[in-house]
mmJSON file of the N, C-alpha and C atoms, coordinates in Angstrom:
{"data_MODEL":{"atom_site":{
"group_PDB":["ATOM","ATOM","ATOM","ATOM","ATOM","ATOM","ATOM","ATOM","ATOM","ATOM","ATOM","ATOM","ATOM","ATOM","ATOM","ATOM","ATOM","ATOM","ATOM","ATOM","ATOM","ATOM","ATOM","ATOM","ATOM","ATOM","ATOM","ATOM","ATOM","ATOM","ATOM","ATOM","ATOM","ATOM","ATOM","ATOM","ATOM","ATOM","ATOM","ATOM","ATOM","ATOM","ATOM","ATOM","ATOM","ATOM","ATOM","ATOM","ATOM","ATOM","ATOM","ATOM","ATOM","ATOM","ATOM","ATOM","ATOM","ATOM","ATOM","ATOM","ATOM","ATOM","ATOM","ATOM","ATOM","ATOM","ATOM","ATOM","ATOM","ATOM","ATOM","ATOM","ATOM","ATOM","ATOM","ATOM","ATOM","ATOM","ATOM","ATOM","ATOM","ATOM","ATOM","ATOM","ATOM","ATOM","ATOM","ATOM","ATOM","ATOM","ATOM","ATOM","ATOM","ATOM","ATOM","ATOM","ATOM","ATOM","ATOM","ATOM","ATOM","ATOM","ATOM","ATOM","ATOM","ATOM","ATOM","ATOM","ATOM","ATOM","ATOM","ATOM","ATOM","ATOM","ATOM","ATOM","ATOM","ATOM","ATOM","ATOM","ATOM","ATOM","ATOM","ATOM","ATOM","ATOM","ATOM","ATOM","ATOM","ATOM","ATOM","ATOM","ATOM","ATOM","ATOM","ATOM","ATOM","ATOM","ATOM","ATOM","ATOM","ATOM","ATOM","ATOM","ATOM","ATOM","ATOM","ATOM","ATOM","ATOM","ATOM","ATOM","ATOM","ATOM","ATOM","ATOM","ATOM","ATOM","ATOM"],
"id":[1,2,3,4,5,6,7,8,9,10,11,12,13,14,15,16,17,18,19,20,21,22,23,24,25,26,27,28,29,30,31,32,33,34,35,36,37,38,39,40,41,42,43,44,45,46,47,48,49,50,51,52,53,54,55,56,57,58,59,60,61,62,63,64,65,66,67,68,69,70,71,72,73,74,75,76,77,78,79,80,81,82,83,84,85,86,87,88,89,90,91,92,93,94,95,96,97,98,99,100,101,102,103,104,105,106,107,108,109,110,111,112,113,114,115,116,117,118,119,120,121,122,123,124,125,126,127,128,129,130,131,132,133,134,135,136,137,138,139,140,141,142,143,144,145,146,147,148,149,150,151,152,153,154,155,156,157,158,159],
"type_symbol":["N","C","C","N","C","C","N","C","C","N","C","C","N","C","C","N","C","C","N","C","C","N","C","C","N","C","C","N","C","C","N","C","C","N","C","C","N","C","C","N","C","C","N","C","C","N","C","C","N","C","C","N","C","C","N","C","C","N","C","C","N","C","C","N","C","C","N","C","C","N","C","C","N","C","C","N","C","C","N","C","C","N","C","C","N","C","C","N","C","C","N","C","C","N","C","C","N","C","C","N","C","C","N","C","C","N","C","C","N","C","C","N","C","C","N","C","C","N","C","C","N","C","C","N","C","C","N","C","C","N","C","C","N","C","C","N","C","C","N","C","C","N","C","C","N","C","C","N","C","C","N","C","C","N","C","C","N","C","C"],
"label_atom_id":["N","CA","C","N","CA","C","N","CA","C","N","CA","C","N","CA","C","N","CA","C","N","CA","C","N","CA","C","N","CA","C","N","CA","C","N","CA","C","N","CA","C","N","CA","C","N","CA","C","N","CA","C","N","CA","C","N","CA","C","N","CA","C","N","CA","C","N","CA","C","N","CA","C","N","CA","C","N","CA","C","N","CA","C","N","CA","C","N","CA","C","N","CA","C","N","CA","C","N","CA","C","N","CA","C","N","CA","C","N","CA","C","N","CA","C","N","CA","C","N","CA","C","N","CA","C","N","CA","C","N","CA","C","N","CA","C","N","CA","C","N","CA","C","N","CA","C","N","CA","C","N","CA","C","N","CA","C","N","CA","C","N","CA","C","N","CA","C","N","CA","C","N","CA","C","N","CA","C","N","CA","C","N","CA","C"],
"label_alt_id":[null,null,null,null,null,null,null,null,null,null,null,null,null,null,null,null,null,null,null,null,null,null,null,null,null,null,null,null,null,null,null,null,null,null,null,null,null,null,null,null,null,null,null,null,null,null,null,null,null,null,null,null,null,null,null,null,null,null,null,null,null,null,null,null,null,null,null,null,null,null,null,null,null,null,null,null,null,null,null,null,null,null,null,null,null,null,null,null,null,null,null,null,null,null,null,null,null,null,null,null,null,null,null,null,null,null,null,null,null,null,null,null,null,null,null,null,null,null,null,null,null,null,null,null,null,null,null,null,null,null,null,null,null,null,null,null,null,null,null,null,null,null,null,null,null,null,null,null,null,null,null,null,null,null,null,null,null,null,null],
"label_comp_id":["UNK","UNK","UNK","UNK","UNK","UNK","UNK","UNK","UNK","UNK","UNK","UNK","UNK","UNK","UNK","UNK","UNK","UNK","UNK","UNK","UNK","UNK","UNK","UNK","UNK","UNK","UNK","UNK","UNK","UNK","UNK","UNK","UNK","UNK","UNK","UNK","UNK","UNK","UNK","UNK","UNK","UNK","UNK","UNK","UNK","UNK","UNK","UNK","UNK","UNK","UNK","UNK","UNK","UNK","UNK","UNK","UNK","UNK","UNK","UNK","UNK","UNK","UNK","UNK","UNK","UNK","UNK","UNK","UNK","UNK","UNK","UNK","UNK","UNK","UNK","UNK","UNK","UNK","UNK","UNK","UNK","UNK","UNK","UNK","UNK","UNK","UNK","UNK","UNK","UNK","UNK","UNK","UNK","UNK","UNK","UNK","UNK","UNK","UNK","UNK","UNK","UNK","UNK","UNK","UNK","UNK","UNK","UNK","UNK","UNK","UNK","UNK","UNK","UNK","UNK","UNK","UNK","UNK","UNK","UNK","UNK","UNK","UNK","UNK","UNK","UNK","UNK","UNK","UNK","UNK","UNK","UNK","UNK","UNK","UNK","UNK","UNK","UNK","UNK","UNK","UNK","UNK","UNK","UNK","UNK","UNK","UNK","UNK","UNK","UNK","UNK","UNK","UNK","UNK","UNK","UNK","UNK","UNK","UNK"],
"label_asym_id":["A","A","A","A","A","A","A","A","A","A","A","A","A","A","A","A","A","A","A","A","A","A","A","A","A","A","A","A","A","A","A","A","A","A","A","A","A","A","A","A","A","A","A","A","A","A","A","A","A","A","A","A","A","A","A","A","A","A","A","A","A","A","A","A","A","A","A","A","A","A","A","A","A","A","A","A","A","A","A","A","A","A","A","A","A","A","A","A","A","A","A","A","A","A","A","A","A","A","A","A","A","A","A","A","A","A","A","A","A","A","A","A","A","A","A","A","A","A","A","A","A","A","A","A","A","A","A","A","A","A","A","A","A","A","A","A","A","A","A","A","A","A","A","A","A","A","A","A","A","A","A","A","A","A","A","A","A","A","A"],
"label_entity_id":["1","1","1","1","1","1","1","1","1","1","1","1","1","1","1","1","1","1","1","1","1","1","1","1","1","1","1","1","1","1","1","1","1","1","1","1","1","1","1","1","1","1","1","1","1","1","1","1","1","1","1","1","1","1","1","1","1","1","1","1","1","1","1","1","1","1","1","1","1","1","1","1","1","1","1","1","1","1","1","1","1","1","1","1","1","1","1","1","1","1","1","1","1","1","1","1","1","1","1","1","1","1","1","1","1","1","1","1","1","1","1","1","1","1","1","1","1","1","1","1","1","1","1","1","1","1","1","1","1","1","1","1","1","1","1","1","1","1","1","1","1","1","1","1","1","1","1","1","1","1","1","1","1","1","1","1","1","1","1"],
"label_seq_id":[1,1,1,2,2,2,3,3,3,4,4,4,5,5,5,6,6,6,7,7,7,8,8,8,9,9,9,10,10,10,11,11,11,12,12,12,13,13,13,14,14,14,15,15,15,16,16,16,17,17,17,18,18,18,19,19,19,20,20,20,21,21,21,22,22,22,23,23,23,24,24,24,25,25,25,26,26,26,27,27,27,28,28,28,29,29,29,30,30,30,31,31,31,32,32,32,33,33,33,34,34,34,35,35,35,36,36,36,37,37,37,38,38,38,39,39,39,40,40,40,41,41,41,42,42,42,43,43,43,44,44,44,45,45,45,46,46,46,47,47,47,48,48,48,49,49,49,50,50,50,51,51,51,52,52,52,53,53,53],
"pdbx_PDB_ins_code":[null,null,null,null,null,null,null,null,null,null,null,null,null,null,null,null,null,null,null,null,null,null,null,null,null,null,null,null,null,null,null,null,null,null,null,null,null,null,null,null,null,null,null,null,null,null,null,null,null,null,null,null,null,null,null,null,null,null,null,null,null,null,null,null,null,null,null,null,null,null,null,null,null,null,null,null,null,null,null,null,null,null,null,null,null,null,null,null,null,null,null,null,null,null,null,null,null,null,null,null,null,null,null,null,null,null,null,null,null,null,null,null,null,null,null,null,null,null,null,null,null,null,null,null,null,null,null,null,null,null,null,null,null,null,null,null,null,null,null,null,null,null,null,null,null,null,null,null,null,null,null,null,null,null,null,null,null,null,null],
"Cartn_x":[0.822,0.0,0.862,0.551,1.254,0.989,1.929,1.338,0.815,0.283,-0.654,-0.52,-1.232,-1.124,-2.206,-2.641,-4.113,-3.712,-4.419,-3.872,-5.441,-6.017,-6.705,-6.39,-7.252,-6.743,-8.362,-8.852,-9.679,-9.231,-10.329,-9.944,-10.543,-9.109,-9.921,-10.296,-11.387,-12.062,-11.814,-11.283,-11.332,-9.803,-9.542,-8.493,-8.339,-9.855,-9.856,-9.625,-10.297,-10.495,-8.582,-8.094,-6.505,-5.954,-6.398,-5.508,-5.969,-7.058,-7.23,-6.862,-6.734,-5.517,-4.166,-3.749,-2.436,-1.94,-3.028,-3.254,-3.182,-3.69,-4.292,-3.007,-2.66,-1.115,-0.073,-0.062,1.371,1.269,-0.147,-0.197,-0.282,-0.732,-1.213,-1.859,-3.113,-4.493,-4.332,-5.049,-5.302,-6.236,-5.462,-5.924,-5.906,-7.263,-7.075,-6.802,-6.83,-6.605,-5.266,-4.594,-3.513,-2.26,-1.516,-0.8,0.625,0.903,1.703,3.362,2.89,4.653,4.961,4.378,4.656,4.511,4.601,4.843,6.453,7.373,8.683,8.773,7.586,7.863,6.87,6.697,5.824,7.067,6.678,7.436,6.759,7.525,6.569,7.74,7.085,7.822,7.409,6.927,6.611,6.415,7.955,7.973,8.888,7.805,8.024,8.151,7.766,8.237,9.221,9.932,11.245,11.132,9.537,9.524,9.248,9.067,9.372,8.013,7.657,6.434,7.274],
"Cartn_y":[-1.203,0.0,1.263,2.266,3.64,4.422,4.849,6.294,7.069,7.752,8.923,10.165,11.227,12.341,13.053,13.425,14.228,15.8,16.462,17.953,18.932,19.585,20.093,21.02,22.472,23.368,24.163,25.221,25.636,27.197,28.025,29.167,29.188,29.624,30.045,31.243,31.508,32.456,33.673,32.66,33.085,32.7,33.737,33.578,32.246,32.354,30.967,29.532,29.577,28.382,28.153,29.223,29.425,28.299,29.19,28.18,27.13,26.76,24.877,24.231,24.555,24.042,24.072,24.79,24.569,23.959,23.632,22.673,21.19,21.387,20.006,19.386,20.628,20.133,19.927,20.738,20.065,19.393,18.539,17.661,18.317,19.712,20.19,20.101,19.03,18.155,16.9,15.953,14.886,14.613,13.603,13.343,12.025,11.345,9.951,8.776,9.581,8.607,8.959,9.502,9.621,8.494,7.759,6.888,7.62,7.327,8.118,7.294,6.083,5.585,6.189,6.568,7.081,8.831,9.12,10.733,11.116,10.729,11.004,10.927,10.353,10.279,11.586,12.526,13.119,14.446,15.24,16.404,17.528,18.799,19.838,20.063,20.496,21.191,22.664,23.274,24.719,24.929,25.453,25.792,27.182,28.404,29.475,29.762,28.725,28.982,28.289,27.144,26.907,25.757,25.492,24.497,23.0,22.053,20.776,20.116,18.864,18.297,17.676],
"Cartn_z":[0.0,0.0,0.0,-0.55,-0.751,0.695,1.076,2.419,1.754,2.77,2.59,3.745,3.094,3.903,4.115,5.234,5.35,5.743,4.943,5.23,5.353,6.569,6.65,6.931,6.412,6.643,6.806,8.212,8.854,9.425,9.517,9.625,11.537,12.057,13.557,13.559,14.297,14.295,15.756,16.619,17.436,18.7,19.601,20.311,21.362,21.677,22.717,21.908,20.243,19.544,19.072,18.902,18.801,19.911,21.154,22.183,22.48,21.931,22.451,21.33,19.889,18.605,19.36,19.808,20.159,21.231,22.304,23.711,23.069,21.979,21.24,20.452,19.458,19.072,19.568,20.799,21.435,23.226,23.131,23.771,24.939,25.329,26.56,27.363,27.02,27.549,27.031,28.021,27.475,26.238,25.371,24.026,23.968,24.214,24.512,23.514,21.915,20.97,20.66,21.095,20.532,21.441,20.423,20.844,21.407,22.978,23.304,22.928,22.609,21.988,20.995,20.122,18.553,18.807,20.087,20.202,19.108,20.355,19.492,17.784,16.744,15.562,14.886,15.848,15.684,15.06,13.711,12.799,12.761,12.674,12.95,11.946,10.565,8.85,9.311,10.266,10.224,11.78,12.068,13.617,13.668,14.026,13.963,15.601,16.756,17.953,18.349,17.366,17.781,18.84,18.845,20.346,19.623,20.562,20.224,20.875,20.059,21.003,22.439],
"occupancy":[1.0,1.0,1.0,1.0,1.0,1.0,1.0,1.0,1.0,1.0,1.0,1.0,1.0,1.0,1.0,1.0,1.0,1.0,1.0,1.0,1.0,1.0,1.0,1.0,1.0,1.0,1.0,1.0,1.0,1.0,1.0,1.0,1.0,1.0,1.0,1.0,1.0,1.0,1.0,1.0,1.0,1.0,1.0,1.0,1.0,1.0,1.0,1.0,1.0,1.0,1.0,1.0,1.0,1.0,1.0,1.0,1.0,1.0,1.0,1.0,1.0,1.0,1.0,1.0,1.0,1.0,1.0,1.0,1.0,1.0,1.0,1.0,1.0,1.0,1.0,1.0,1.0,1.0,1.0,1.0,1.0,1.0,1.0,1.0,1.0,1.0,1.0,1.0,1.0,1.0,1.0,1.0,1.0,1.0,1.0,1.0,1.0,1.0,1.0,1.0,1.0,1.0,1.0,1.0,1.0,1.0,1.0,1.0,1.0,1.0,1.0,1.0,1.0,1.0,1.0,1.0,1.0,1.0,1.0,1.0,1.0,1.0,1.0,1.0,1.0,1.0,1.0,1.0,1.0,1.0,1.0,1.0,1.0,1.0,1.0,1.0,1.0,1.0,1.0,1.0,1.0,1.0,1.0,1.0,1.0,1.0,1.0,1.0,1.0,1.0,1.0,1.0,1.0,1.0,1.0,1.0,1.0,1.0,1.0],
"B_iso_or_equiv":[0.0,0.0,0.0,0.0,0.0,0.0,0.0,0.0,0.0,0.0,0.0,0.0,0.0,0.0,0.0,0.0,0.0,0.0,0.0,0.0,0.0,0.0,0.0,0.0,0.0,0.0,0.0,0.0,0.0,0.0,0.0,0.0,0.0,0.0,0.0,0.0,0.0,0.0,0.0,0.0,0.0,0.0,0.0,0.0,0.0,0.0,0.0,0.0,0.0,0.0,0.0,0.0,0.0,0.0,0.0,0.0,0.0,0.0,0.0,0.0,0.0,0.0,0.0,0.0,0.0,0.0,0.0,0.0,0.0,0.0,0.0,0.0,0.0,0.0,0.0,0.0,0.0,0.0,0.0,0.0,0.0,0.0,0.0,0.0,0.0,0.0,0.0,0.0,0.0,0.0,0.0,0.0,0.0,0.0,0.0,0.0,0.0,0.0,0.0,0.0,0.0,0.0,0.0,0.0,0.0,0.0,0.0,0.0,0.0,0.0,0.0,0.0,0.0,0.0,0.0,0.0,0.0,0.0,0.0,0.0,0.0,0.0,0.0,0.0,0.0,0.0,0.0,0.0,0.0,0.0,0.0,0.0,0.0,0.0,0.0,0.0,0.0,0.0,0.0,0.0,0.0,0.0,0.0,0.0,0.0,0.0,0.0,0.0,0.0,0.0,0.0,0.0,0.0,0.0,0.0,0.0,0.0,0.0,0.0],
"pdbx_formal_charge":[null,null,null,null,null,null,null,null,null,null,null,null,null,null,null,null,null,null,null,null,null,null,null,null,null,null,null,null,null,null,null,null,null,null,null,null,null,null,null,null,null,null,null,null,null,null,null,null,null,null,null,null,null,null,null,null,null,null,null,null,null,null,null,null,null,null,null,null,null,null,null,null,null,null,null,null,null,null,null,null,null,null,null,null,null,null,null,null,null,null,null,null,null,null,null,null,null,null,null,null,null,null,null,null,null,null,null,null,null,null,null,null,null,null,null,null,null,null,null,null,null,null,null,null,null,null,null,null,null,null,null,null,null,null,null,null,null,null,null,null,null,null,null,null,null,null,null,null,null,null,null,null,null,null,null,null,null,null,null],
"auth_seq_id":[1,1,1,2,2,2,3,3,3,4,4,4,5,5,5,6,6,6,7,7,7,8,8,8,9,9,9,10,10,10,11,11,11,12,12,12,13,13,13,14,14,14,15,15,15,16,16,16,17,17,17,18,18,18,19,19,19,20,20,20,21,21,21,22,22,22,23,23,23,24,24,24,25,25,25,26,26,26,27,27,27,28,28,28,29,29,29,30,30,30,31,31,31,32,32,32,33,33,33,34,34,34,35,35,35,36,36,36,37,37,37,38,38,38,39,39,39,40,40,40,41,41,41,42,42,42,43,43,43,44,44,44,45,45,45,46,46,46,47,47,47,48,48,48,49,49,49,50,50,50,51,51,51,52,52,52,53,53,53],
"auth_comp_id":["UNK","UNK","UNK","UNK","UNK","UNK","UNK","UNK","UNK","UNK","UNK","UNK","UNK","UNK","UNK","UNK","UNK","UNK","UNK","UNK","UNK","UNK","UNK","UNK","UNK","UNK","UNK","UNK","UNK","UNK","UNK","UNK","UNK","UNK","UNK","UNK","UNK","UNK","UNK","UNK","UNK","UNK","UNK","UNK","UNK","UNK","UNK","UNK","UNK","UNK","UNK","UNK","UNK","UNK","UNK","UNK","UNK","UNK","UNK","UNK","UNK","UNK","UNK","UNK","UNK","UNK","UNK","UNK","UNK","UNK","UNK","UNK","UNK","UNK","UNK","UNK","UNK","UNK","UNK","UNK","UNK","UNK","UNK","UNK","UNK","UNK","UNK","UNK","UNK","UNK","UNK","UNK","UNK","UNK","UNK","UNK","UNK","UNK","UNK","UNK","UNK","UNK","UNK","UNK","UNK","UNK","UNK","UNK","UNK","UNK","UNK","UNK","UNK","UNK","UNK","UNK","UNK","UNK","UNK","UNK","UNK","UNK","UNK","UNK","UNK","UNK","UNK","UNK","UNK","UNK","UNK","UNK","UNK","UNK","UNK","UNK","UNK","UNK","UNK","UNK","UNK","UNK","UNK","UNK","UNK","UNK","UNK","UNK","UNK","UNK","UNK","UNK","UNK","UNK","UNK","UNK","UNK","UNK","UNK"],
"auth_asym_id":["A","A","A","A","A","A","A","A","A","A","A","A","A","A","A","A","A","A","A","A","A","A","A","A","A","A","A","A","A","A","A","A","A","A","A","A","A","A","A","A","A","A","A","A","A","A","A","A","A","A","A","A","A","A","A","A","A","A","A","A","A","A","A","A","A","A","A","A","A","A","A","A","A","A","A","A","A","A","A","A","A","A","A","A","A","A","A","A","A","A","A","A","A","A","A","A","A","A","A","A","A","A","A","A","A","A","A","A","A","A","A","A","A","A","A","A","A","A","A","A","A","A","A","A","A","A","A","A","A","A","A","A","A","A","A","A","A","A","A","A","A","A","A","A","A","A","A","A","A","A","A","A","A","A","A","A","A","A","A"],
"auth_atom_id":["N","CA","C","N","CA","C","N","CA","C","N","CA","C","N","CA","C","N","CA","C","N","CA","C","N","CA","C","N","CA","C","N","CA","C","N","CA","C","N","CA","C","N","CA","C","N","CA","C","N","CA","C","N","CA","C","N","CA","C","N","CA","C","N","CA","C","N","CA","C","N","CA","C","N","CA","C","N","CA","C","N","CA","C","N","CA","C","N","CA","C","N","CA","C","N","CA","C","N","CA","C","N","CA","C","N","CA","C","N","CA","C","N","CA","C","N","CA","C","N","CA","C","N","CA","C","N","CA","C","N","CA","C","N","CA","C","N","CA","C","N","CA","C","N","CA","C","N","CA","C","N","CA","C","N","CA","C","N","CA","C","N","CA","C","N","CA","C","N","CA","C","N","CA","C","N","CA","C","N","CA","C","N","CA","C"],
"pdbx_PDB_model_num":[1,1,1,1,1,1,1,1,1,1,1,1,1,1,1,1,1,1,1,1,1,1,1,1,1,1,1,1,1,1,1,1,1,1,1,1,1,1,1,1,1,1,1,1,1,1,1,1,1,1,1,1,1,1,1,1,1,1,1,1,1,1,1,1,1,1,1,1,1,1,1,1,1,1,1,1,1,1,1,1,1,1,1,1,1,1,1,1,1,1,1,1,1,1,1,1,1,1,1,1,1,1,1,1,1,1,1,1,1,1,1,1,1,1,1,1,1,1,1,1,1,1,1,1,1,1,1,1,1,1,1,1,1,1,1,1,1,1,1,1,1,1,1,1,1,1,1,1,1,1,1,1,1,1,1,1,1,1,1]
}}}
């Protein structure tokens, strides 16, 4: 089978909806589907804060 890539792209509207995208992306709350062994294989191609998951 070939990989694949899912790319969504959504307009926030708002400052609070801002900070729970970014709670969400860098694992600031619990996220119960997310597999925490396969964190470390996790890439950020666009890091304008320089930070790391």
């Amino acid at each position: 089978p070939m990989p694949y890539a899912i790319c969504r792209v959504a307009k926030i509207k708002t400052a609070q909806a801002g900070a729970a995208k970014t709670a969400h992306n860098y694992r600031q709350r619990e996220t119960p589907n997310a597999d925490t062994e396969r964190q470390p294989l996790n890439r950020e191609y666009i890091n304008t804060g320089e930070r790391n998951y």
